[in-house]
C-alpha positions in Angstrom: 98.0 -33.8 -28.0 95.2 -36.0 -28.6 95.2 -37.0 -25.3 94.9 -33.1 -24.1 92.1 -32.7 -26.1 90.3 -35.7 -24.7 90.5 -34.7 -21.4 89.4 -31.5 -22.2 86.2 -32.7 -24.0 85.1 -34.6 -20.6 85.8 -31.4 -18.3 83.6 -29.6 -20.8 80.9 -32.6 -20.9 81.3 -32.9 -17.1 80.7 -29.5 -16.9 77.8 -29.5 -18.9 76.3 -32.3 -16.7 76.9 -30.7 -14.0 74.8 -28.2 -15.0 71.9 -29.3 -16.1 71.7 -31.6 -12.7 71.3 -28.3 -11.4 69.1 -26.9 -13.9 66.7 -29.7 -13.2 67.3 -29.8 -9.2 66.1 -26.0 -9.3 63.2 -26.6 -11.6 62.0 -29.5 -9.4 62.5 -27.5 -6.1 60.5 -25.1 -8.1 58.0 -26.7 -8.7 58.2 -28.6 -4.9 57.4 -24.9 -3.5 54.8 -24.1 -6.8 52.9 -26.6 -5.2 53.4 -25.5 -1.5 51.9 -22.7 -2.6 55.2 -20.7 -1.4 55.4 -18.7 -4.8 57.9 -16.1 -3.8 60.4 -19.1 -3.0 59.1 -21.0 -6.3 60.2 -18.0 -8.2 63.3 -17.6 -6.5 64.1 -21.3 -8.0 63.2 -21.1 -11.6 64.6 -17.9 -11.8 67.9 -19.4 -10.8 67.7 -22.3 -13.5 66.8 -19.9 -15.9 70.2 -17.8 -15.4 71.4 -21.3 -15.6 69.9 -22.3 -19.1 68.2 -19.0 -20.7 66.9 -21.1 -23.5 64.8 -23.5 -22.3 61.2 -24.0 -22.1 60.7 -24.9 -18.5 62.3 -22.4 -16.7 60.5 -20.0 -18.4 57.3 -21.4 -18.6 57.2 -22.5 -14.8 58.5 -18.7 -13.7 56.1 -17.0 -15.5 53.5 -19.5 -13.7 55.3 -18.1 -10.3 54.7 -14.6 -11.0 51.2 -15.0 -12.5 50.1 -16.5 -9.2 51.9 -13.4 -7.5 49.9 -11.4 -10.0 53.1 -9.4 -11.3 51.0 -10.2 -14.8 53.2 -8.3 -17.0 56.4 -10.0 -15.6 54.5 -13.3 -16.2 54.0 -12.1 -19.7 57.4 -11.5 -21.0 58.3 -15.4 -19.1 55.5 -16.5 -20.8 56.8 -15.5 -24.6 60.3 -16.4 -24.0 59.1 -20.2 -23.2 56.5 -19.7 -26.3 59.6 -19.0 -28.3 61.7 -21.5 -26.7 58.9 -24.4 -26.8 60.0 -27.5 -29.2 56.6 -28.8 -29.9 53.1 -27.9 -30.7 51.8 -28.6 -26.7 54.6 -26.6 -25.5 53.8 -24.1 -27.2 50.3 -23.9 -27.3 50.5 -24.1 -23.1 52.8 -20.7 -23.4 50.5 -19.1 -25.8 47.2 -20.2 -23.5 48.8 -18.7 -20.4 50.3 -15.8 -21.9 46.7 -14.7 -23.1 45.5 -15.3 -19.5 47.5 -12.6 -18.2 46.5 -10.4 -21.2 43.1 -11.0 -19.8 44.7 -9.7 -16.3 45.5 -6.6 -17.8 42.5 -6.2 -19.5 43.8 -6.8 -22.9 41.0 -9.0 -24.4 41.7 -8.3 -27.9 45.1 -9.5 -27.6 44.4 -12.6 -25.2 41.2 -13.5 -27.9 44.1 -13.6 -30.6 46.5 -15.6 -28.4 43.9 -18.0 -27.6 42.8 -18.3 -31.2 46.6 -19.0 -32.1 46.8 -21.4 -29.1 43.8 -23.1 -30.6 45.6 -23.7 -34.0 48.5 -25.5 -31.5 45.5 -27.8 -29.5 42.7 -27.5 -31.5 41.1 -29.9 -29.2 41.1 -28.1 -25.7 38.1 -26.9 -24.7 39.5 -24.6 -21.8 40.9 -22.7 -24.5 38.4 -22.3 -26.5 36.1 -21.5 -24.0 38.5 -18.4 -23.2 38.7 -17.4 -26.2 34.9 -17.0 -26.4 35.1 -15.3 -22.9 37.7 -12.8 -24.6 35.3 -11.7 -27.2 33.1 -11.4 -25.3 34.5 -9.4 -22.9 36.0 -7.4 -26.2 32.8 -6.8 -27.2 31.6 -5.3 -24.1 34.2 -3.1 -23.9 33.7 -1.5 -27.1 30.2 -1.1 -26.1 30.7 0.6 -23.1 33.1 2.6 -25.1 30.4 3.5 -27.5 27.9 4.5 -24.6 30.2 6.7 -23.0 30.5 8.6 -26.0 26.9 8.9 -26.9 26.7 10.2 -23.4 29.0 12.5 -23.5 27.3 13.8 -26.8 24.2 13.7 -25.1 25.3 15.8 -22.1 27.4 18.0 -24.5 23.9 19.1 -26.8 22.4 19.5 -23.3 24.5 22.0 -22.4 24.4 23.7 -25.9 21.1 23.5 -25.3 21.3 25.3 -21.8 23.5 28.2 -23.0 20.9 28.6 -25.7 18.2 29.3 -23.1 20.5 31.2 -20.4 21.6 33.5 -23.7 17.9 34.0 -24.3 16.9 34.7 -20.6 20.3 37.5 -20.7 18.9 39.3 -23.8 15.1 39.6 -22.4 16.7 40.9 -19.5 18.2 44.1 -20.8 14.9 45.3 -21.1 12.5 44.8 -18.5 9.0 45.0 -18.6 9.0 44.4 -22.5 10.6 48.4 -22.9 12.2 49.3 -26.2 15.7 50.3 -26.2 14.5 54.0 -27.4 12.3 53.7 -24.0 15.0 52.7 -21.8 17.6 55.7 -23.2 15.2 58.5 -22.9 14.0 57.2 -19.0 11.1 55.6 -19.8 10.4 52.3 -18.5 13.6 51.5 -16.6 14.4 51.8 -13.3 17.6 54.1 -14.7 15.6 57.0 -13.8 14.8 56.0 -10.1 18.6 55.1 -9.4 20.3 58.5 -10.5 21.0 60.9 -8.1 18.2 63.0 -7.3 19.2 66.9 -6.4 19.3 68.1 -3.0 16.1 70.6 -2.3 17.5 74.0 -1.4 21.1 73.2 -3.1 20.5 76.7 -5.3 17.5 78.1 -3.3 17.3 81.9 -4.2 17.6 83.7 -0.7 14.0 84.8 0.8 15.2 88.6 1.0 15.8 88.5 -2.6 12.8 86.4 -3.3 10.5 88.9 -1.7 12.1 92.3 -3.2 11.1 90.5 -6.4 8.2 89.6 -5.8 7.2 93.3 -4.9 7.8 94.7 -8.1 5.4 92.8 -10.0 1.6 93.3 -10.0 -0.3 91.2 -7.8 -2.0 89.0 -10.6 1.2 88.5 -11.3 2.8 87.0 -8.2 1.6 83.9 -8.1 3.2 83.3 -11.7 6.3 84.8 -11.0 6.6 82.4 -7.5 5.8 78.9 -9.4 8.7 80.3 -11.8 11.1 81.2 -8.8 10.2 78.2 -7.0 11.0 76.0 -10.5 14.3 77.5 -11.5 15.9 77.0 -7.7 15.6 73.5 -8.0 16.8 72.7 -11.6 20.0 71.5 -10.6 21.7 68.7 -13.2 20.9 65.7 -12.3 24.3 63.2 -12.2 24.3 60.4 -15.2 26.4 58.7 -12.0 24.6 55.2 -10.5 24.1 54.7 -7.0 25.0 51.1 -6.8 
């Protein structure tokens, strides 16, 4: 029995062995094509070790390099804080935390990179590349929120000059309704508008009395009366109503 188990345990440890020759044969050809410059192959390799050994820093840390380079930032990201977690000591872990705020800066998340690199800093507070991102970040930070902050007093600005506009269009409608200066009273009963130039003006000779008629009237009235009579005549046979219709 106890021999069984012995020669289990050595399957198991050869096993084991096995393995992590592999795991470090795939993170060296890894890094062999990292430096080639070949990233999609480099990639290709510490992807591979990493389904090997999901918990270790390397792997991790040197695939999220891969990608970065590839610029698939947020894929480097999530390689990045699995080897932050997975670091065992203070460099380890302040080279995930530096990286991982570089491709926060990718994606233009400056906020978040400026608090990586500060917590990077707390890991190395000695590296001046670091640092000098961090400063970068807030920097950048800051001018974001500036541009932020100009945008909106510009889009105030254009908003009150619109306001402002409508103000001056509303003004210009209501002097229009009456021309010339009129008063409303004006305009209803004709005067000073052009109301009275667009109706329809009557047809002469629409209700002309007939000239037969006309003259037997005329007849039977004195003469210093005819003249009279014929500006009346000549009145009523053209007061037709006039149409309240416009022309236009």
């Amino acid at each position: 029995m106890k021999l069984i188990l012995s020669l289990l345990f050595f399957v198991i440890l050869g096993q084991f062995a096995l393995a992590q020759e592999a795991y470090k044969t795939l993170v060296y050809e890894g890094n062999r094509q990292f430096d080639k410059k070949n990233y999609d192959a480099s990639s290709s390799k510490f992807l591979e070790a990493a389904k090997l050994d999901d918990k270790t820093f390397d792997a991790h840390y040197n695939l999220g390099n891969a990608l970065y380079k590839k610029k698939m930032y947020d894929e480097a990201k999530a390689e990045f804080q699995k080897a932050e977690q997975y670091a065992k000591n203070k460099n380890d872990k302040a080279a995930a935390q530096y990286n991982l705020g570089n491709a926060m800066m990718q994606t233009q998340k400056m906020e978040d990179a400026a608090n990586m690199y500060k917590k990077a800093l707390k890991n190395d507070p000695y590296n001046e590349s670091i640092r000098k991102n961090y400063e970068i970040a807030k920097l950048k930070e800051k001018e974001k929120d500036n541009k932020k902050d100009q945008k909106q007093d510009n889009k105030g600005a254009d908003q009150k000059d619109k306001n402002k506009q409508g103000g001056q269009d509303n003004k210009g409608d209501q002097k229009g309704d009456q021309p010339n200066g009129d008063s409303k009273d004006k305009q209803e009963n004709g005067e000073g508008s052009d109301d009275k130039q667009s109706t329809q003006q009557p047809k002469e000779g629409g209700n002309k009395i007939p000239k037969d008629i006309e003259n037997a009237i005329l007849n039977k009235v004195q003469d210093r009366e005819k003249e009279t009579a014929r500006r009346i005549l000549n009145k009523n046979a053209n007061s037709i109503p006039q149409s309240n219709e416009k022309d236009w």
